[in-house]
C-alpha positions in Angstrom: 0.0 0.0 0.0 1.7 3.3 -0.8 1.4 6.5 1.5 -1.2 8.0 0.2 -3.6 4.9 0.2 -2.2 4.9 3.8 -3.4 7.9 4.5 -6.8 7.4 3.0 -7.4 4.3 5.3 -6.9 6.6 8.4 -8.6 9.1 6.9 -11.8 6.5 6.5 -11.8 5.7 10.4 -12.7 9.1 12.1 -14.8 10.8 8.9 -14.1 14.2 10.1 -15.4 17.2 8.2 -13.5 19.0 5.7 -14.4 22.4 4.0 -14.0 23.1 0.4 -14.5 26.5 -0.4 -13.4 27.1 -3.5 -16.0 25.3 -5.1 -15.9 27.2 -8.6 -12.7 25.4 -9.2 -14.2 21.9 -11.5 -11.0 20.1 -9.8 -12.3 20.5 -6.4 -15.9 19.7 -7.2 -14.3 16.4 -8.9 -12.1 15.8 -6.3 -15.1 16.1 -3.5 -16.8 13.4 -6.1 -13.9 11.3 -5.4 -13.9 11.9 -1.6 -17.5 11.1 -0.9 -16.9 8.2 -2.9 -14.3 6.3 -1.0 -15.6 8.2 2.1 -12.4 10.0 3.0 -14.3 12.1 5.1 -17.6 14.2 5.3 -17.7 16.7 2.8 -18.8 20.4 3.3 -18.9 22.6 0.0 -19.6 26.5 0.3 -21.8 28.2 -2.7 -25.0 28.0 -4.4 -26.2 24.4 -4.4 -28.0 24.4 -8.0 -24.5 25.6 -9.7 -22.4 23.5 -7.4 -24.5 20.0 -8.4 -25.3 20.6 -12.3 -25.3 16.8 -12.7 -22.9 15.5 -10.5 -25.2 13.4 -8.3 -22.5 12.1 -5.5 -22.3 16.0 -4.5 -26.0 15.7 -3.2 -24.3 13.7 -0.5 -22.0 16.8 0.5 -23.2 19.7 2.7 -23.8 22.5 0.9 -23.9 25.8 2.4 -24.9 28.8 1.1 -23.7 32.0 2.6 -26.7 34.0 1.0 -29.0 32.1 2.6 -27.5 30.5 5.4 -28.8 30.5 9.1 -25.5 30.4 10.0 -24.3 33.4 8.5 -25.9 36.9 10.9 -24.2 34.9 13.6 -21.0 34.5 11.9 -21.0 37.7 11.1 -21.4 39.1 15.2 -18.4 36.2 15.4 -16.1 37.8 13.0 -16.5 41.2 14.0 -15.8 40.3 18.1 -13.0 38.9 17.1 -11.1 41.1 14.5 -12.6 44.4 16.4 -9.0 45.6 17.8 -8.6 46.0 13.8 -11.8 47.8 13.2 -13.6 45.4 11.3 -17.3 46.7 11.0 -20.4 44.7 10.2 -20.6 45.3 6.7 -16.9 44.5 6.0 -17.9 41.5 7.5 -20.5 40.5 5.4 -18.8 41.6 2.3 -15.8 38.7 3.5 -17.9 36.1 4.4 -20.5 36.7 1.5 -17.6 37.2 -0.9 -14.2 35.3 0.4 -15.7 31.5 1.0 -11.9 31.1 2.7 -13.4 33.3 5.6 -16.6 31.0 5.9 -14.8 28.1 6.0 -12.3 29.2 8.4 -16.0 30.3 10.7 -17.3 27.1 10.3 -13.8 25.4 11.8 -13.9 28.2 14.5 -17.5 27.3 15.6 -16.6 23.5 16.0 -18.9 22.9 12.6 -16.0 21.5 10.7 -12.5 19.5 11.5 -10.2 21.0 8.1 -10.2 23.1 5.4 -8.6 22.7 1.8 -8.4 25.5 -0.3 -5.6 27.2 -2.8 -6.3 25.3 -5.6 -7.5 28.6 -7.3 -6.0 31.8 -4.6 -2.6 32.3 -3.4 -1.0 30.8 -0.2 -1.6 34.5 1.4 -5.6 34.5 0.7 -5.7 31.4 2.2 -3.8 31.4 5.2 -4.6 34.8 6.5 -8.3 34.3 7.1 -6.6 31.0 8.9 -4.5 33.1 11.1 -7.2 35.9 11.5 -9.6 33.7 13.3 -8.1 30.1 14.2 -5.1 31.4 15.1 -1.9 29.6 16.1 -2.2 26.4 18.4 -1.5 26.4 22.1 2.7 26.4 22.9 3.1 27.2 19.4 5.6 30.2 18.4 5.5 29.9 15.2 3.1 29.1 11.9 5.3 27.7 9.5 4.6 24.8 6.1 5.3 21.9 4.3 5.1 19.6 1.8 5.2 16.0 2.3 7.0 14.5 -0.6 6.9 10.9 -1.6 9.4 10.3 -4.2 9.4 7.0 -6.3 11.7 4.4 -6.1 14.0 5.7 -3.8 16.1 4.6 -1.4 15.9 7.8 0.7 14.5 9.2 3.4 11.4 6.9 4.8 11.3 4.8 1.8 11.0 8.2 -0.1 8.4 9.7 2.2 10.0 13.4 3.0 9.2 16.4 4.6 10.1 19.4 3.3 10.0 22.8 5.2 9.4 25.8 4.9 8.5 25.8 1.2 5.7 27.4 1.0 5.3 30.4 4.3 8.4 31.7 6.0 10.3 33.7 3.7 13.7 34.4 5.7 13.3 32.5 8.9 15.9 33.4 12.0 17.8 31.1 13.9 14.6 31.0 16.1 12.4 30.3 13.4 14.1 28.0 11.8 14.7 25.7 15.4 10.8 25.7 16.1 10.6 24.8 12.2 12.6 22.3 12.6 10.7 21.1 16.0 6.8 21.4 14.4 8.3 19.5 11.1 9.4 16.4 12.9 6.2 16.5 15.2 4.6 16.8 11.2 6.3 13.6 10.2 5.9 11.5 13.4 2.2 12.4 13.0 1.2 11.3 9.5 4.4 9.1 8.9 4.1 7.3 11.9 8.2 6.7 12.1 11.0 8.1 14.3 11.9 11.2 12.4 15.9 12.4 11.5 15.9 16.1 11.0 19.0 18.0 8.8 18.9 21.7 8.4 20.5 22.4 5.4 23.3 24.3 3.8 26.2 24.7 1.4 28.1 23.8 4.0 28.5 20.4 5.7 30.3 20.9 9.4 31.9 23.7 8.6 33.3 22.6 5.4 32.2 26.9 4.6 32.4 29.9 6.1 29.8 32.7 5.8 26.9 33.8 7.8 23.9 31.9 6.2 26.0 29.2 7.3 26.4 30.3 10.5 22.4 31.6 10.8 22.0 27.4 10.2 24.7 26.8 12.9 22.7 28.5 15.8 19.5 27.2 14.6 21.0 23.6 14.8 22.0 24.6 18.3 18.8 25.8 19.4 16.8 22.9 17.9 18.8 20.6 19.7 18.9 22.4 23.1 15.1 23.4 23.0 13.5 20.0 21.3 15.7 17.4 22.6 12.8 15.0 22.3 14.0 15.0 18.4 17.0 13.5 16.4 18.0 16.9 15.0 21.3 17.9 13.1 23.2 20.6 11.0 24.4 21.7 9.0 24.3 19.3 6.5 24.5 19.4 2.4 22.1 17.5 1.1 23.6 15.0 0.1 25.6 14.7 3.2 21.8 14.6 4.8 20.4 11.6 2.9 23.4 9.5 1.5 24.8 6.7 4.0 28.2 6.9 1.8 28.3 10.5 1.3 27.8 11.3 5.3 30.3 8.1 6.7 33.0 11.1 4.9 31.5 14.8 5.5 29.2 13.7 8.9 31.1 10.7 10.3 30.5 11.6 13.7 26.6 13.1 13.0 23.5 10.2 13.7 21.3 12.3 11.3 23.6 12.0 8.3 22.5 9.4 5.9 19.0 9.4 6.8 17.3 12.6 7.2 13.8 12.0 6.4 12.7 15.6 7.4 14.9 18.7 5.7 15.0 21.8 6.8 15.7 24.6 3.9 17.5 27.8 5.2 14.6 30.0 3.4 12.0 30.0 1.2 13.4 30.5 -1.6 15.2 27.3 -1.8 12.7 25.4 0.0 10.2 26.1 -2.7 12.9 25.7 -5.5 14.1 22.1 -3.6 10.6 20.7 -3.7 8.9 22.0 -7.4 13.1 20.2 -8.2 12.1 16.9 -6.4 8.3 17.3 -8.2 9.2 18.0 -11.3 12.4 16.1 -12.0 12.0 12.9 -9.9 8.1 12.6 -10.5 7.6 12.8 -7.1 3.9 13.6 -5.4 4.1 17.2 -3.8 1.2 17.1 -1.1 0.9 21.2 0.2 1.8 23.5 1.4 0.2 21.9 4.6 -0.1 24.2 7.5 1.4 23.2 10.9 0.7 25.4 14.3 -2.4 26.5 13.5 -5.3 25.4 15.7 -6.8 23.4 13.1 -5.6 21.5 10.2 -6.0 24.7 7.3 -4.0 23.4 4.3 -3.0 25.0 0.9 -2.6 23.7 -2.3 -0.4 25.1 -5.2 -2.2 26.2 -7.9 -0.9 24.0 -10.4 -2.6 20.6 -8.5 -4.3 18.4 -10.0 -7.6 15.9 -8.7 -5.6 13.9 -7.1 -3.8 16.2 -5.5 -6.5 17.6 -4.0 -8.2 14.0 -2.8 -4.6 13.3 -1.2 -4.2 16.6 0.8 -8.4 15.9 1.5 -7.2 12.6 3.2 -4.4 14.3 5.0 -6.2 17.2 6.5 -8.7 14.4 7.8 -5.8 12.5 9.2 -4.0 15.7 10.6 -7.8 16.5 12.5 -8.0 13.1 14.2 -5.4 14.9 16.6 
């Protein structure tokens, strides 16, 4: 069974309810099909029902809420202006969001205990769908930091968890600090240990492989290394490592001898966004490897994104996901 079948049997177990919002996207409307029918999870879609259905009978199974007409919607409005009133939000910027921005409805619904997840992206940018996220989940209790990731399952490969990966940040933090980049490191392998279900070996990464260079982006990785080991000890963490210093048995017994993360980091730490994002659409694109994200971790609720370019079963993966991330 490969990971994301794995994932899909969890998923079954608990059928926790996931939003979709953006439901004039045809690729979410066939991947909710697809959902209901292997019951990943219950199913709520945001919109007018008669344009949402057409003919696609499974998505009478779904619940369909519209914000026009919803019950639900006067109160959510009250709800959304208690809670972003420091920022002035009045009652008719309210409405226009929820009314307008389904991401803001969905992210209500998961605030008022009426869903478990939300996946959206497919058809916004990361930014319009995390910040409703952060505006009204917020971040999870003893969490400092937001942060994402892709889970990457490469084929045929040696690697990592039988090429199961995590890969972070990719996809939110643009130029994390030593700080940052420790509790990164920390919420990635608690990320891994969660859906992977194995011990995991954490590298932040560099050009430089124990001090093989000298410059200060090396040295930001140093710190973080040191932090991330002093603050997390619960978690096999190392740096800083090349890459292939990180993954490579024969390539670490050389640069990393004395490192017990060397040769089989399954979760890697990129020293920014930019090459975390460049590292996995790499891995994607050139190894044919499933990119599942960017999936959210430290909010108070699973809220995941999905790149724009993803296709059904993309979407049905990162569905499963989300409802294996909410069984926590």
């Amino acid at each position: 069974m490969n990971f994301i079948e794995t994932m899909k049997t969890k998923a079954k177990k608990y059928q926790k309810k996931i939003v979709l919002p953006e439901t004039m996207d045809e690729r979410v409307l066939k991947a909710a099909e697809i959902a209901i029918k292997e019951n990943l999870a219950d199913i709520i879609l945001i919109g007018k029902k008669d344009t949402i259905i057409k003919d696609r009978e499974l998505l009478q199974e779904a619940t369909i809420i519209d914000p026009e007409t919803s019950s639900l919607t006067d109160l959510y409005i009250e709800k959304l202006v208690e809670l972003r009133k420091e920022k002035g939000m009045t009652k008719e910027e309210a409405r226009k969001l929820l009314l307008e921005d389904y991401m803001y409805y969905a992210c209500m619904l998961v605030f008022d205990h009426k869903a478990d997840g939300v996946v959206s992206g497919a058809c916004h940018s990361s930014a319009n769908t995390l910040r409703p996220a952060l505006q009204i989940i917020k971040t999870a209790p003893n969490t400092k930091l937001v942060s994402a990731f892709f889970l990457m399952i490469v084929p045929n490969c040696e690697y990592g968890e039988n090429g199961v990966f995590v890969f972070a940040d990719c996809g939110l933090v643009q130029n994390p600090t030593t700080e940052q980049l420790a509790d990164i490191a920390e919420s990635s392998a608690k990320s891994f240990e969660q859906l992977v279900g194995s011990t995991p070996y954490v590298a932040l990464l560099s050009h430089s492989t124990k001090g093989s260079a000298h410059h200060a982006d090396v040295d930001k990785v140093i710190e973080a290394t040191r932090l991330a080991q002093e603050h997390y000890p619960q978690y096999k963490i190392d740096g800083e490592l090349q890459l292939d210093a990180a993954i490579i048995p024969e390539i670490a017994s050389s640069k990393a001898p004395n490192s017990e993360i060397a040769g089989k980091a399954n979760v890697l730490i990129f020293p920014d966004l930019d090459s975390g994002n460049i590292g996995y659409k790499l891995v994607q694109r050139l190894a044919k490897a499933e990119a599942y994200g960017p999936l959210t971790q430290g909010i108070n609720a699973p809220i995941n994104d999905l790149s724009r370019g993803c296709s059904v079963e993309d979407i049905v993966g990162v569905i499963a996901i989300t409802a294996v991330q909410a069984q926590k």
